[in-house]
Phi, psi and omega in degrees: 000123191269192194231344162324067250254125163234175202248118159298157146300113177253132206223129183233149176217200184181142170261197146278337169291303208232164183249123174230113147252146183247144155234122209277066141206160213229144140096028191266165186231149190077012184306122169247106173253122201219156187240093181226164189016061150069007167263145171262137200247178184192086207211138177222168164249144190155145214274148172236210186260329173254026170080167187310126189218199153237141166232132191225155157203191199233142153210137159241096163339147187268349185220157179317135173240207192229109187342335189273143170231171144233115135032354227251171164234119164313177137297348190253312194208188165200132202277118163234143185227135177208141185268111161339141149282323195257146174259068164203183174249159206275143186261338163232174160282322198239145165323291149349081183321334201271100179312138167269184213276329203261032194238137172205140163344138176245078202309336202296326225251329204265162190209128185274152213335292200285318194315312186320310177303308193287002181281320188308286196314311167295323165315313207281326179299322183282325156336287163303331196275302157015284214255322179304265222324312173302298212278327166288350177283315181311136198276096208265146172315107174274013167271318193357263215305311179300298197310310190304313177279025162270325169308288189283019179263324190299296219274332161299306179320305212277291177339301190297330187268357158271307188316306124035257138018263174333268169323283182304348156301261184291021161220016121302336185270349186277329194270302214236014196007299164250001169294342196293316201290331187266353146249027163314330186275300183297351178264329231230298200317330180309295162318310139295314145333254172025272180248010145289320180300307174296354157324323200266346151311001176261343172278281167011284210276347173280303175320311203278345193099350183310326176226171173241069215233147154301133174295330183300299183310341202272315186290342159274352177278300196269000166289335197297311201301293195336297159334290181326296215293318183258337182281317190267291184308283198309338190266339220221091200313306195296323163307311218278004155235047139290101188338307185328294201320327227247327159325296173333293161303307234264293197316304191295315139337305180311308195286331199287316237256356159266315250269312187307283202303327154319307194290310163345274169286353147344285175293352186245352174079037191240135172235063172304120181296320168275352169289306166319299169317321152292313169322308172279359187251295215295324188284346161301325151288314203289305195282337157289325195291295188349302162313294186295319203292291187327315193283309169307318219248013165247343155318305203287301167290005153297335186279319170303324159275348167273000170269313197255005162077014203293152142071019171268172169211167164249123203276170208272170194280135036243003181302317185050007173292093174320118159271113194261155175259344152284359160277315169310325182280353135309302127017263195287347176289303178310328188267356174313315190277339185264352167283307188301316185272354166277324171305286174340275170348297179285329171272327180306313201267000171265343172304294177311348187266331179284289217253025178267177183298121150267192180244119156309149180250101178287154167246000000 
């Protein structure tokens, strides 16, 4: 083995995309090949034009390529494909004007500007054909179209009825300002049953498969709401002209009135970017306050169910042990924050998928 570095024959070709070298040697062992600030480095052991030798070269591209390379090695040569940054064509290979001596046309591979374009077009063309073929083999719903305006009658309903809410919530509060707070419930409450109660077709519709949303969050959100409204609030005379209620309401309303006409405009394939933005955003401040408001008004109602006994029992003899419902109601204030953090948990990861970085498609 002599220890002298000699230059390979080298055969270059070009895509729009892409890059192609043959390097002219066989039987090589060691390849190191490496790409930094847009030179390709190039050095093997492997029979040449000069008998078994090491051979190396250098080349620097005349426009950016993409640091990642590939590879494969033969018995005969070795193939390297490197990738473009930019999608268009090189009037050369090298920075240089000048070709270097061991570089040459690759006659088997190359094809000049326009063939290139109709080989692109055809791929894209074969693609597209494809891609058909995959999407008519797939079994189509024949509910689709039903299922879709069933969506958007629900999510419509449910918008007009926070919306509801919502409006009437603010220009009381604007007419009669923190007096406002304390009857939210005997002004409100109606509307609301209403629609926590058609909430519970969004479990419905998770179970069935209707839509593909997870069933836990959606069963922790509306069993959670539904408890606050009719079990801490609704049962309880005393809840119901608590300042909390009108947070409560107010936080939950806020959240609906994105949250709905997105799931809407969803079912017609319609994507307002800023709504999307809001829908994913707006529960970071709104779904903690939401959260506290919730947390305060089950403070509040313990003491009050453990003086007036509602929903206690007694287990049967010889245990005889009084169950107070405000041990429950304790209870579920710990499990509250632990509901909360599967919910959080779960929009943090529906943010990242609307609103996280994609990757562009060079053209």
């Amino acid at each position: 083995m002599q220890s002298r570095s000699l230059t390979p024959h080298v055969h270059w070709a070009q895509r729009h995309g892409e890059l192609y070298l043959r390097v002219e040697l066989s039987d090589v062992q060691s390849p190191e090949i490496t790409l930094t600030d847009n030179v390709l480095h190039f050095k093997a052991q492997g029979h040449g034009a000069k008998g078994d030798n090491v051979y190396e070269f250098q080349l620097a591209f005349l426009e950016p390529v993409k640091p990642q390379l590939v590879y494969k090695v033969t018995q005969r040569q070795l193939n390297i494909t490197v990738q473009k940054k930019e999608s268009n064509w090189w009037e050369r290979l090298t920075k240089q004007e000048r070709r270097p001596m061991f570089l040459a046309p690759d006659f088997d591979r190359w094809l000049d500007e326009s063939d290139a374009e109709m080989e692109l077009k055809a791929k894209e063309e074969e693609e597209r054909i494809n891609k058909i073929r995959i999407e008519s083999r797939v079994p189509k719903d024949p509910f689709r179209q039903l299922k879709r305006g069933y969506l958007f009658m629900y999510n419509l309903v449910q918008f007009l009825g926070f919306s509801w809410i919502f409006v009437n919530m603010t220009v009381r509060l604007f007419i009669l300002g923190k007096d406002s707070f304390y009857d939210t419930f005997h002004t409100i409450a109606d509307m609301m049953y209403f629609c926590q109660t058609l909430a519970f077709i969004e479990i419905l519709n998770s179970l069935v498969g209707i839509v593909r949303s997870p069933l836990i969050p959606s069963l922790l959100q509306v069993l959670g709401r539904n408890f606050v409204l009719f079990v801490v609030l609704g049962s309880v005379e005393e809840m119901q002209s608590k300042a909390v209620v009108f947070f409560i309401f107010y936080c939950w309303s806020i959240i609906e009135l994105f949250r709905y006409p997105f799931y809407m405009l969803s079912c017609i394939d319609i994507e307002w970017k800023l709504l999307t933005w809001i829908r994913y955003t707006i529960w970071i401040p709104l779904y903690p306050l939401g959260t506290l408001a919730e947390a305060v008004s089950l403070i509040q109602a313990i003491p009050i169910f453990s003086e007036t006994g509602k929903f206690s029992f007694t287990l049967p003899y010889p245990m005889s042990i009084t169950i107070k419902f405000s041990f429950f109601l304790q209870i579920y204030l710990i499990m509250l924050f632990l509901g909360v953090f599967i919910n959080l948990r779960h929009l943090y990861k529906q943010r990242r998928q609307h609103l996280g970085s994609k990757k562009r498609k060079m053209k």
